[in-house]
N, C-alpha and C positions, 0 to 999 in steps of 0.2 A: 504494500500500500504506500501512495506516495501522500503525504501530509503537506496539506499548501499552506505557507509560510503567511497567506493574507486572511485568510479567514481560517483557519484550523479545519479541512475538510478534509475526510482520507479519501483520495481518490486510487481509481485502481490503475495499475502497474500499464504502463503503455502509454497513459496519458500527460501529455504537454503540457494542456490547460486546462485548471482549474473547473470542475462541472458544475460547481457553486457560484463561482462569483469570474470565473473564466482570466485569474491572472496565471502566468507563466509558474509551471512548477517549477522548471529548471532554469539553469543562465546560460543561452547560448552566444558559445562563445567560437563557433566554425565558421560564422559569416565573416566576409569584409565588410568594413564601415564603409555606411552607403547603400549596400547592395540589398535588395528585396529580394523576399522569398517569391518564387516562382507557382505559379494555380496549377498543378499538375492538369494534362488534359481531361474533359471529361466527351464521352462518347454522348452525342446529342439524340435523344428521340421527340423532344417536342422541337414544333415551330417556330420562327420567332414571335408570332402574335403570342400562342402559350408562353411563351418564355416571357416578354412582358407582363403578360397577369401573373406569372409567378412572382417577378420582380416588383408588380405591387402588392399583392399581397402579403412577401414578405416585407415588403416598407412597414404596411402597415400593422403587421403585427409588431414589427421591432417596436413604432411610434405607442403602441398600447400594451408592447411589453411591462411586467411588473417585477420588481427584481425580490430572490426570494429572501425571505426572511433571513437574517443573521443570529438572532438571540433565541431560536429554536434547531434543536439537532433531529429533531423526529417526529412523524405526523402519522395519524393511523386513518391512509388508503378510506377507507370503508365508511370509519365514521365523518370525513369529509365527502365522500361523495354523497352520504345520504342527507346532511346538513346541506351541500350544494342544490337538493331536491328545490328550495326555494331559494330561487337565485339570490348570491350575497351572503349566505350565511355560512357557507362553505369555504367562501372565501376569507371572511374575516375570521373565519376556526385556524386556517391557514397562514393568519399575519396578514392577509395582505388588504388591508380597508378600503383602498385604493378602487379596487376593483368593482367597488359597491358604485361607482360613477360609474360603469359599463352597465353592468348585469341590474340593478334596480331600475333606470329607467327605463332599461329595453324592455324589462319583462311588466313593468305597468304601461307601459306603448301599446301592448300588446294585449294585458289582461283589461284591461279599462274600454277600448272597442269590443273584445267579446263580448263584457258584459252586455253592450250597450246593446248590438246587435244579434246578443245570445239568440233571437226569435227569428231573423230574419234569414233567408234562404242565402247559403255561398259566403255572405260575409261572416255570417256567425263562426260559422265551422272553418272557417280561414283565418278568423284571429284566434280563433283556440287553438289551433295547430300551429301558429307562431310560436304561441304563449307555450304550449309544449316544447316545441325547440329551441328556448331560450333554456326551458328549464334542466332538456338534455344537455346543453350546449354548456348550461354552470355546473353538473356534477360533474361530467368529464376535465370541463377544467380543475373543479376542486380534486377530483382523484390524482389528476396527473401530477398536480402543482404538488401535492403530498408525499407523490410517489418522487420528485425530484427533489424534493428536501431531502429525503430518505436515502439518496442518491442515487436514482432509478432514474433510466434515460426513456421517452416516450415520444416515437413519429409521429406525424402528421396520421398514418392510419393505425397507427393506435390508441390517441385521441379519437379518432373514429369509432374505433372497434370500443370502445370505452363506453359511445352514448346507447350501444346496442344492449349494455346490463339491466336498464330498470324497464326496459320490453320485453326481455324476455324474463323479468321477475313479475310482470305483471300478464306476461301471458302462463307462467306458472302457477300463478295465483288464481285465476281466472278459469283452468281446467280445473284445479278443486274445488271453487266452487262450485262447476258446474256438476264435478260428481256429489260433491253433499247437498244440493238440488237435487239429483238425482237418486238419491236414497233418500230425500224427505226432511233431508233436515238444510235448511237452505240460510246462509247467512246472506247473501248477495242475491238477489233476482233480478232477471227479467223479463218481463211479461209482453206479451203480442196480445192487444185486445181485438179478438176478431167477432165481435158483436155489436149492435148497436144499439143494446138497451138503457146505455149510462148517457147519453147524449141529453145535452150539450158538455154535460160535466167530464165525463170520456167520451172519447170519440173512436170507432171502431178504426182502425189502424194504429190506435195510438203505442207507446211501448212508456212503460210504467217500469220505475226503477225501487225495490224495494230493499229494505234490511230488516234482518232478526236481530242483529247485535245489540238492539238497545233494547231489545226486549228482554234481551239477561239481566239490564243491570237493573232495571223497573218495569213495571205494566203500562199496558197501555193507558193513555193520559186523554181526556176528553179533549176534542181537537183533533187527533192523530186520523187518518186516514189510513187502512188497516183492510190489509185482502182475508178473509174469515170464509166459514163456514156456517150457516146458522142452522140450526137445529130443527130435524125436521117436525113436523105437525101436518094434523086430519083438517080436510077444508070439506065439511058437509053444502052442498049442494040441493036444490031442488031435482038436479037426472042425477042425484050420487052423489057418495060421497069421496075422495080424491087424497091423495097422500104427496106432501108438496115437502121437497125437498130441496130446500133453497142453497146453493151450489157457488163456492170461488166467485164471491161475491168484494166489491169495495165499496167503503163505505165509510162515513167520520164516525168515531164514537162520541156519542153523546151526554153520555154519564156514566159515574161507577156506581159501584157499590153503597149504599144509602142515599143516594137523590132522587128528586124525582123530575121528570121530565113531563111538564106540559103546555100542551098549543093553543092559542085562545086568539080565534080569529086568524089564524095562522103567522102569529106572533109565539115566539119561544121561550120558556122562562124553564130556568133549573131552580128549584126553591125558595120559586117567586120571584127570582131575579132573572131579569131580562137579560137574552142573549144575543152578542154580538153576530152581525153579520156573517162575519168570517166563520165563525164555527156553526154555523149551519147543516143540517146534509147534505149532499152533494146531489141533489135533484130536491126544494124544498118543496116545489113549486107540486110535487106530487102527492103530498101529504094531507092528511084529514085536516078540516079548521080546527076542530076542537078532539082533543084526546090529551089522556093524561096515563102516566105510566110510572108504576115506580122500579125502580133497578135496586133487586134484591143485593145481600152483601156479598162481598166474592166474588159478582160477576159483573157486568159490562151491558150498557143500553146502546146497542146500535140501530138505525131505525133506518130499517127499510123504504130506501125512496126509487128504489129503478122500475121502469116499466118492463114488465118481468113477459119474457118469452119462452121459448123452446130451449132454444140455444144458448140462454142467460142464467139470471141467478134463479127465477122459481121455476122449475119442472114442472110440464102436463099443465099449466094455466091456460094456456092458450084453447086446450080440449073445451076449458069451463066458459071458456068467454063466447056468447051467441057469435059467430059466423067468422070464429080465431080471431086472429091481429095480435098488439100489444094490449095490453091490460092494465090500469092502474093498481098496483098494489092494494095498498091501502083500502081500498070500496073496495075490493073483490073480495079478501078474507077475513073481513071485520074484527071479532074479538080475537080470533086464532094470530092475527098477523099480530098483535102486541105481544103474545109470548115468541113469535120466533124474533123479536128486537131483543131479545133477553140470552145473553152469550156469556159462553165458559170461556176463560182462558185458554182453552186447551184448543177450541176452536178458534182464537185468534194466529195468521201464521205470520203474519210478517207486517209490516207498517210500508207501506207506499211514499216514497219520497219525493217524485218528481217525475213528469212526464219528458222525457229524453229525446221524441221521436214522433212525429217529423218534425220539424224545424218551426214551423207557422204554431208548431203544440206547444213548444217548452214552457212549462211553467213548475214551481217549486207545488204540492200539495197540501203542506203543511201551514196551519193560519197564521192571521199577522195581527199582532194587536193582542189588547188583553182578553180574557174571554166575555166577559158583562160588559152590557152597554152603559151601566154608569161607572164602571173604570176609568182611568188616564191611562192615554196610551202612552204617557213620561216615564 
């Protein structure tokens, strides 16, 4: 190992200069004064136009180059690239704060138009795919700049091969969830709505992003927007009577355990106290004027507002309703539909976070504001 006399770096055996700070290990002393060292030839395979963009290129990196830290001997790889995830912070893990004038604005350049045009067709998905690339573009630098404190030397398509890690950690991530979906236990969903009984509130094509994980840490919370199962029940008829199985249905929950839920004039109140817009059902407009229900302890009032078909959340309604179609809920099974708004846990599977898909749909599912309408929303 050779030890440079300017910054105390061990560099390995073969080397001139310095991999650290790039001053002379040795004193040469074979030249004549005067005489420059000579570029040995190099065999050309690009053109001159390529040769120019390399030549700016490398300008411009040298001009945005960042020199690396002195008063650190070693950096752990791993935990700077995953800090790198958000651009900046990887780097200032690294010494270099510097770098927080590149990687910060470029990546709110970036993230601040997606938001804006998160809805809107091409642009949307064009500035989040920047906003991605910036944020490939800071762990690679954070791992690299790591790996060269370290005194690990890294190409141009090494850097490269570098931004290819948290793609394929996240397409690793991404087959198991799809296998623990696949056995039923799902942290991660996603849903293809191919019906159109939820409309206006889903719209059949839509694709719905859901999570179980926060369902470990608590229950569901009045608000939440929550794909369930409700519980089947008998619907007596005048031609019969009918066994209605209401099926991977979504829906906001509207109370827990000891409240009660009711409508007056189609006005909402939870224990008298009036309900905020936002946490409404997600089809209000389908509901009885007047009903009142209470939500036993332990379980969950979720109230049935879709126009229920074949293909949807009630099974066989359509049989009941004079000449098929869609059915309203609510007037078609009277006392029986209040107890299937009455849900176990066990029948809740996962909480709905946001509609992803298509582009004119995205919206967050989750309310905004507090839940009473005489709350502040401060």
């Amino acid at each position: 190992m050779k030890k440079c006399r300017n910054c105390g770096f061990n560099n390995m055996e073969g080397r001139e200069l310095c991999f650290k700070c790039g001053g002379a290990l040795e004193h040469r002393v074979d030249l004549e004064p005067g005489k420059r060292l000579e570029r040995l030839p190099r065999f050309d395979l690009e053109g001159g136009l390529l040769r120019r963009f390399s030549r700016v290129g490398r300008g411009v990196a040298r001009a945005l180059e960042v020199d690396l830290p002195t008063d650190v001997s070693h950096r752990f790889p791993y935990v700077a690239g995953a800090l790198g995830l958000v651009p900046g912070l990887g780097q200032v893990y690294n010494r270099q704060p510097k770098k927080l004038l590149y990687f910060v604005p470029a990546f709110a350049a970036c993230l601040a138009p997606a938001a804006c045009f998160i809805a809107t067709p091409y642009w949307g998905n064009t500035f989040v795919a920047l906003a991605i690339a910036v944020s490939l573009f800071s762990f690679s630098d954070a791992m690299a700049t790591a790996g060269r404190i370290n005194g690990q030397q890294f190409t141009l398509r090494g850097r490269l091969a570098l931004m290819t890690y948290p793609v394929f950690l996240l397409g690793a991530i991404g087959f198991l969830m799809g296998v623990l979906a696949w056995m039923n236990w799902p942290i991660f969903t996603l849903y293809y709505i191919g019906a159109e009984y939820m409309e206006p509130a889903i719209a059949k094509g839509d694709r719905i992003c859901g999570e179980a994980v926060s369902l470990w840490f608590r229950g569901p919370r009045p608000g939440d927007v929550v794909r369930y199962d409700p519980p089947r029940f008998r619907l007596s008829t005048g031609s019969g009577d009918y066994s209605v199985n209401p099926q991977n249905g979504w829906e906001r929950v509207m109370a827990v355990g000891g409240e009660t839920l009711e409508s007056v004039d189609g006005v909402l109140y939870v224990n008298g106290r009036e309900l905020s817009r936002e946490y409404y059902p997600l089809l209000p407009g389908n509901l009885p004027l007047r009903f009142r229900i209470e939500c036993p302890e332990g379980k969950y009032l979720i109230v049935i507002s879709a126009l229920a078909e074949d293909e949807g959340i009630i099974n066989m309604l359509r049989r009941v309703v004079h000449g098929g179609g869609a059915a309203r809920v609510p007037f078609l099974v009277g006392a029986s539909w209040e107890k299937a708004c009455i849900v176990e846990r066990k029948e809740i599977w996962d909480r709905s976070r946001f509609i992803y898909a298509p582009t004119t749909r995205r919206r967050v599912l989750d309310p905004k504001g507090p839940r009473f309408a005489d709350e502040s929303s401060l």
